[in-house]
C-alpha positions in Angstrom: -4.8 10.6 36.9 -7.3 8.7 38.2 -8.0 6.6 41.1 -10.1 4.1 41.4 -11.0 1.6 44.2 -13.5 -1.7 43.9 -15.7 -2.9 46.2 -18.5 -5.4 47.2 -16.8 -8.8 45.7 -17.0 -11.9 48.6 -18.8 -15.6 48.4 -22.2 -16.0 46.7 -23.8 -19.4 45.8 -25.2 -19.9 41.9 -27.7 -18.0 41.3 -27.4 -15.3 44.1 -26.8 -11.7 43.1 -24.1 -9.4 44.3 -23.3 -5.5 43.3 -20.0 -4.5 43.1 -18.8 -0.6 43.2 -15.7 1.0 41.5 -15.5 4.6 43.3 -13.0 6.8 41.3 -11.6 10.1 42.6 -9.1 12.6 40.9 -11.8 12.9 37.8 -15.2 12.7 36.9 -16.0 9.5 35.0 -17.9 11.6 33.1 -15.4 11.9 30.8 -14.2 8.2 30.8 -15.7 5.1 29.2 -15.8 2.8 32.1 -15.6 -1.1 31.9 -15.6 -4.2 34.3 -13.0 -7.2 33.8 -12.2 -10.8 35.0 -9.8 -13.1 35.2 -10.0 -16.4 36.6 -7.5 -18.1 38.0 -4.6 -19.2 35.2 -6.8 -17.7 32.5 -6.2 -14.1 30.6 -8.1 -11.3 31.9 -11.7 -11.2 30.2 -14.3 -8.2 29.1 -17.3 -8.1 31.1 -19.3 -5.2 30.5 -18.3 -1.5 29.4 -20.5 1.7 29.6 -19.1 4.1 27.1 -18.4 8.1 28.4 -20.9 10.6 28.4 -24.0 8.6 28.1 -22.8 6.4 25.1 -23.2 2.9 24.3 -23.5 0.0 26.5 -21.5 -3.7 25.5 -21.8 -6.5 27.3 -20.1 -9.7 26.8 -22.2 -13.0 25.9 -21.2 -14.5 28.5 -23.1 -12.0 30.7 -25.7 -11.0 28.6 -29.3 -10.5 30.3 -27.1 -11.0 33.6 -25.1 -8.2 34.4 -25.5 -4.5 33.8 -23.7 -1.6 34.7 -24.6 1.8 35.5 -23.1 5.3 36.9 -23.9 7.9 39.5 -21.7 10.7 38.4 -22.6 12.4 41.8 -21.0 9.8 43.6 -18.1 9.2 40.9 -19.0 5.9 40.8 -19.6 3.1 38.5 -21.6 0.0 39.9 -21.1 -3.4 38.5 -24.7 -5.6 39.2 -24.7 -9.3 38.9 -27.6 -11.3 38.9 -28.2 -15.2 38.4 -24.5 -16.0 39.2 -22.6 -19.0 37.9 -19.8 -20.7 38.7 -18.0 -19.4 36.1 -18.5 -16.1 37.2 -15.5 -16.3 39.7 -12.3 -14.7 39.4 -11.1 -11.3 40.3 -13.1 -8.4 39.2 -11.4 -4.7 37.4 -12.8 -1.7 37.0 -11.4 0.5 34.2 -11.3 3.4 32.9 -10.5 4.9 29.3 -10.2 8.4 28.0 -10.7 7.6 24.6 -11.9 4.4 23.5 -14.0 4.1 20.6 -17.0 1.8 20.4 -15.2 -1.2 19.0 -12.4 -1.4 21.1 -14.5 -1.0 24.3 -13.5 -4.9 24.8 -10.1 -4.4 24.9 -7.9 -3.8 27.7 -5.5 -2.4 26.5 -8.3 0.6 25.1 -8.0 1.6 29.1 -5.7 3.9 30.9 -6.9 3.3 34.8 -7.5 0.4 36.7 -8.4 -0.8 40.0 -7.0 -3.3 42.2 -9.9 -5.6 42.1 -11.9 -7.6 44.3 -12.4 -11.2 44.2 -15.9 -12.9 43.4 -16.7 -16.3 44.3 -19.5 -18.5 43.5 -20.1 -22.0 44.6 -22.6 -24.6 43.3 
């Protein structure tokens, strides 16, 4: 099992930045592929960003791309979500995830993840 708890969501304006944390506990993430979600209010949840376990690949969503990137510090069990050059449509409530075995193609895919957070809400005004 593992546990994991998100942090650092709250009110930006367009075009601020804001980092958001996902500290896990009961495992090392080391050994999951780790992702970021959204979901906006009325809308299905949407992939954000996923870093694939032990040192794998990266995929981002278009949507984000050039804007957000994630990264780990397996010392602190904890995945870090950072957000630059926010939009509008950035809001909604932010997951972090985590998946024991997802492949590369199905890092998008929520259902490819066994853990998730309870989220923390982002938003961003104009």
């Amino acid at each position: 099992q593992v546990q994991l708890v998100e942090s650092g969501g709250g009110l930006a304006q367009a075009g601020d930045s804001l980092r958001l944390s996902c500290v896990a506990s009961g495992r090392t993430i080391t050994t999951y592929s780790m992702a970021w979600f959204r979901q906006a209010p009325g809308k299905e949840r949407e992939f954000v960003i996923a870093s694939k376990r032990y040192g794998g690949s990266t995929s981002v969503a278009d949507s984000v791309k050039g804007r957000f990137t994630i990264a780990r510090d397996n010392a602190k069990n904890t995945v870090y979500l950072q957000m630059t050059s926010l939009k509008v449509e950035d809001t909604g409530v932010y997951y972090c995830a985590a998946g024991a075995g997802v492949i590369t193609s199905t890092l998008g895919r929520p259902s490819s993840y066994d853990f998730w957070g309870q989220g923390t809400q982002v938003t961003v005004s104009s």
